[in-house]
N, C-alpha and C positions, 0 to 999 in steps of 0.2 A: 329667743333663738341664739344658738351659740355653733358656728362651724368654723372649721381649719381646714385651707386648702395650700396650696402653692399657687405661686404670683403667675406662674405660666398655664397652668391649669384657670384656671379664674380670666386670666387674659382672653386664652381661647375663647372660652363659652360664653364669656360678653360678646367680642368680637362677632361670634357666629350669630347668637338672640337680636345684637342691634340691628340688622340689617331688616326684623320689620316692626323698628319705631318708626312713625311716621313723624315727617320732618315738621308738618304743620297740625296740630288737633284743638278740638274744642276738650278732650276731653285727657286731663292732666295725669291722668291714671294712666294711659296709653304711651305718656313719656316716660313710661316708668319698664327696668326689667323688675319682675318677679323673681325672688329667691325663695325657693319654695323647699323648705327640709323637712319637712312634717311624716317624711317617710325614711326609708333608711336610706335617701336616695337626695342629695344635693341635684335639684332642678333648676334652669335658667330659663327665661320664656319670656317673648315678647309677641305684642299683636297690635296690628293696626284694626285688623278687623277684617281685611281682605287677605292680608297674609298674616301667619304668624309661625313662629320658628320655636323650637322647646330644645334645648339641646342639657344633656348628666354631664356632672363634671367629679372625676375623683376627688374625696379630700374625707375628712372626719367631723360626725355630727352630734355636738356633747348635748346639747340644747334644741329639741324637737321646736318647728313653728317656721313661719316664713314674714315676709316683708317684701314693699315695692320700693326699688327706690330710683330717683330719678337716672335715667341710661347714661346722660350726656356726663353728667356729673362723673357718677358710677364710672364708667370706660374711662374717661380722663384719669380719675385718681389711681386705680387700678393698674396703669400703664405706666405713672409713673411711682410706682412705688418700688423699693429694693426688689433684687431676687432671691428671694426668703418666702416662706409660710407668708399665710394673711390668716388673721382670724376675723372675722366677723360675729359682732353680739347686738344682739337688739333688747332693748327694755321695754316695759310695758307701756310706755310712751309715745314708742316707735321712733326713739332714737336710734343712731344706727353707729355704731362704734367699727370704724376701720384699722385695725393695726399692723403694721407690717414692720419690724426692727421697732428702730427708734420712731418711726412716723405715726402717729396717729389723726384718723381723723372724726369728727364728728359730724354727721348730716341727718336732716330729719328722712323719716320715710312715710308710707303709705302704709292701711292695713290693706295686707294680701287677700283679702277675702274680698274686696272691691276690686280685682282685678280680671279681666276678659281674658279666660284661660280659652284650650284651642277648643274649639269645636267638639264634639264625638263625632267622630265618623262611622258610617256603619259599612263598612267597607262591600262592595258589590265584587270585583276583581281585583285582582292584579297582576301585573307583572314587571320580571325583574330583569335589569340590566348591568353590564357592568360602570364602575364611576366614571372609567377612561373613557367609557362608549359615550353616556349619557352626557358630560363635558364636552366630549366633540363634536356633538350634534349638534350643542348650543353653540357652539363658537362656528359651527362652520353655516348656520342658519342667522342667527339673533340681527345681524349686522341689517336683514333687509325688512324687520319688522317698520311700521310707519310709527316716528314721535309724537306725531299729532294727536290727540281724541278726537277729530274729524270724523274719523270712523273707527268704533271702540275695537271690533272684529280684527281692525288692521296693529295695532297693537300690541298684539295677542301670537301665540303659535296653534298650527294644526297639530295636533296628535290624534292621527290618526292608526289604529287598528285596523286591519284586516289579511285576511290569508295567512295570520300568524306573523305578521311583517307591522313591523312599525311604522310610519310615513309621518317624516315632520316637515311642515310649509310653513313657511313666513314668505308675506307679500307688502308691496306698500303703495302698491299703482305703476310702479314702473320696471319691477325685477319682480322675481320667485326666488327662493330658494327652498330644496327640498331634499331631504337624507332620509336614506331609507337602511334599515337595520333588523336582520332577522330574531325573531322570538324563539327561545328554548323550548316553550311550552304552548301548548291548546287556550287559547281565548277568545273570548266575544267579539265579533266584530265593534267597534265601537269609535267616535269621535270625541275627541273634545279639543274646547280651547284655550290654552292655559296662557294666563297674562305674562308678555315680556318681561315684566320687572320683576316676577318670581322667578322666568328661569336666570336670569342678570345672578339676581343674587343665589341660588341654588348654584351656580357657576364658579362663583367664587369662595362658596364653604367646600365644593368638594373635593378631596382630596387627587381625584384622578388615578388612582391605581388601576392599573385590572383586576387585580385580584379583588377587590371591596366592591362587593354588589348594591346598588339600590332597589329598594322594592318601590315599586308605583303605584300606590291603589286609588282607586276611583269611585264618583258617584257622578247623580246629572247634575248635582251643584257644584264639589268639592273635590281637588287632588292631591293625593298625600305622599309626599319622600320622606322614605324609612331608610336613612343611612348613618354609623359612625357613632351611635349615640344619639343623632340628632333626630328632630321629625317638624318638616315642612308642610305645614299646612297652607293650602291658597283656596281663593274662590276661584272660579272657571270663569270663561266671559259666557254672556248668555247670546246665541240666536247663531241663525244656520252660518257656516262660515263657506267663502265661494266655491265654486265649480270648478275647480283647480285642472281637471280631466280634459275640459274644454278651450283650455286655454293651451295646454300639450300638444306639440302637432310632432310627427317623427315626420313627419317629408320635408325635403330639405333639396334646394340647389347645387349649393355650395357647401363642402367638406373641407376643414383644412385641420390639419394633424401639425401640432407647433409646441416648441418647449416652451414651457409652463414661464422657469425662470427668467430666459430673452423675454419674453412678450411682457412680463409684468414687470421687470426694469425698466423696459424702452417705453410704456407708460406711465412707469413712475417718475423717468427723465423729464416726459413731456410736460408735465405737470408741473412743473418748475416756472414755466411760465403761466400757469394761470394764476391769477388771485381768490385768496379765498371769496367764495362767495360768486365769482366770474363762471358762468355757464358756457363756458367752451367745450366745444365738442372734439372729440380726437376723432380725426378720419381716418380711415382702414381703405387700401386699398390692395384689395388681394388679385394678383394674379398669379402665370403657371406656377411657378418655383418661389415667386417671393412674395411679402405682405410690406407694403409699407404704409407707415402711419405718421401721420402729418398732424399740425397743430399751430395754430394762429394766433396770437393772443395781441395786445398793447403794449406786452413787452418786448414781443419777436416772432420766431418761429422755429419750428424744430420738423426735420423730420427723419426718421430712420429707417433702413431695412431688415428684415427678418426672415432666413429661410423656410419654407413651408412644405409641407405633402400636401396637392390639391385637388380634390377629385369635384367633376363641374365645373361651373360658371365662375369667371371673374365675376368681381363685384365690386363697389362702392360704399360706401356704408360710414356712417356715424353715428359715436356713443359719448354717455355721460363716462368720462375716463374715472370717476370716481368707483360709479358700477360694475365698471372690470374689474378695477384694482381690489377691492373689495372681496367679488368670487376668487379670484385666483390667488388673492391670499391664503385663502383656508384650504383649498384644495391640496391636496400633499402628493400627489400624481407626479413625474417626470415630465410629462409632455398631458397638452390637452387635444380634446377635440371641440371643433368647433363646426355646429351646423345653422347655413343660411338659409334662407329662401329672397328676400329681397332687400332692397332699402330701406321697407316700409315694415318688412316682417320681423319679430323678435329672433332673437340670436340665440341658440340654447348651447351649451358648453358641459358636458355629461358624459358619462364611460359608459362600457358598453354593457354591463349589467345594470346601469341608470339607478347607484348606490347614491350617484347625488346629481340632481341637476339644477342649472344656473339659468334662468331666463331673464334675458336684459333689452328691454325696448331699446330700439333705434331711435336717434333724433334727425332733426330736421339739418343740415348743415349748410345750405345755401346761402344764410347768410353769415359762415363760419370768415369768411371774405375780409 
């Protein structure tokens, strides 16, 4: 195998394929990307086995054939080689000749034909979104998925279909988060649940335009993103995911209508006195016109007010301030709303076509003291 590409071309489509080598394997081939030229077509491809990413990269193919070679390696030398052409040649040895300028290097490789290409998919649907759209959903959801494998489902996102409407959930036992996004076109009602560490990295290859669409296609095992060149293959997680409907309540006591921005500064102040790792709760105390929130820590204490629109009941209430800060990050709204029912009740924070809503248990605060 003999090809020529440029040093920023060749950057990219490492950069994009590494993201699914797996950091730990039994099986040495899996540390490896594939270069695969055997067609008129320079391919980059990696796979752990749960995900695997294939992305084309421009450049010239004198020498038909492919080779694996180790990623870690690969992406290091790669990155720092001049900004000039690279050629890449392999011998029948499966040595792997890097040149770029005056640099050369030499490293051994793999034969391409022991390497875990992606899947076939035999694609059932799909549908397509734009990158801007698909990017925002992940950023404005990913934050409340659970780190643990305690529960593999909480891990994971809902994508769910129905009415032509998209609905994405991530939960973790103590918040929701949920964004919802109209379909172009006629589809299957359908669920599935796609692991967090695929949309993480699907997050950071996409470019984010509006204008560059992804196609989504689907089976009951497998999800595939067709974008840019690229194509992301994952497995799905398997088994029913929760009753998301039932845990939804629209009645509510307490309404209060409050800028987005005051409210998540005057928690990001309070926050100052906790330590990480410190389970301090921030108190809310809303009454007619104002909201103010209190905070107690071993360093001191803080507390501020905040103008409010309040329709119902005063109230009392404490949150994990993390859990706020967090939704009203990603929200890009001027002002939010906020609906109560009690102490005990969750706090939902959503507009009024419920394009996204934020559910955040309440804690205990008594002994906030």
């Amino acid at each position: 195998m003999k090809i020529v590409c440029t040093k920023s071309n060749l950057v990219k489509g490492v950069s994009i394929v590494s993201k699914a080598v797996p950091s730990k394997t039994t099986m040495s081939i899996l540390e490896c990307v594939l270069i695969d030229a055997t067609t008129d077509i320079i391919r980059l491809t990696a796979n752990d086995m749960e995900l695997g990413i294939q992305t084309d990269i421009e450049g010239e193919i004198i020498e038909r054939g492919m080779i694996a070679i180790d990623a870690k390696f690969f992406s290091e030398i790669v990155r720092k080689l001049p900004d000039s052409d690279v050629i890449i040649e392999t011998d029948e040895s499966l040595q792997t000749t890097i040149v770029c300028e005056k640099a050369k290097f030499n490293i051994s490789g793999k034969p391409g034909d022991e390497f875990s290409y992606l899947p076939i998919i035999e694609k059932d649907e799909s549908i397509e979104v734009s990158q801007f759209t698909l990017k925002e959903v992940i950023r404005q959801t990913i934050f409340s998925i659970a780190d643990s494998d305690s529960n593999k489902l909480m891990t994971g996102e809902l994508f769910e279909i129905k009415n032509n409407m998209l609905r994405v959930v991530s939960l973790d036992g103590h918040r929701i988060s949920i964004r919802k996004i109209a379909l172009n076109a006629d589809v299957t009602d359908k669920k599935l649940v796609v692991p967090g560490k695929t949309l993480i990295e699907i997050s950071k290859i996409l470019s984010g335009e509006a204008e560059s669409k992804v196609n989504i296609s689907y089976t009951s095992n497998h999800i595939v993103f067709e974008f840019d060149n690229t194509v992301v293959v994952s497995r799905l997680l398997e088994g029913e995911y929760f009753k998301i409907d039932q845990m939804l309540s629209s009645d509510y006591d307490t309404k209060v209508r409050i800028n987005k921005k005051e409210l998540l500064n005057c928690i990001d102040r309070a926050t100052l006195l906790v330590k990480e790792g410190d389970k301090k709760p921030i108190i809310i105390n809303i009454g007619d016109e104002i909201m103010e929130l209190k905070i107690k820590s071993q360093i001191g204490s803080m507390n501020e007010e905040i103008m409010i629109n309040k329709e119902g009941k005063d109230l009392l209430i404490g949150f994990n301030p993390k859990f706020l800060i967090d939704a009203l990050r990603v929200i890009d709204d001027e002002e939010v709303t906020l609906y109560l029912m009690n102490a005990k009740a969750p706090c939902f924070i959503k507009d009024d076509n419920e394009t996204y809503i934020y559910l955040i248990l309440p804690v205990n605060f008594n002994a906030a003291g």
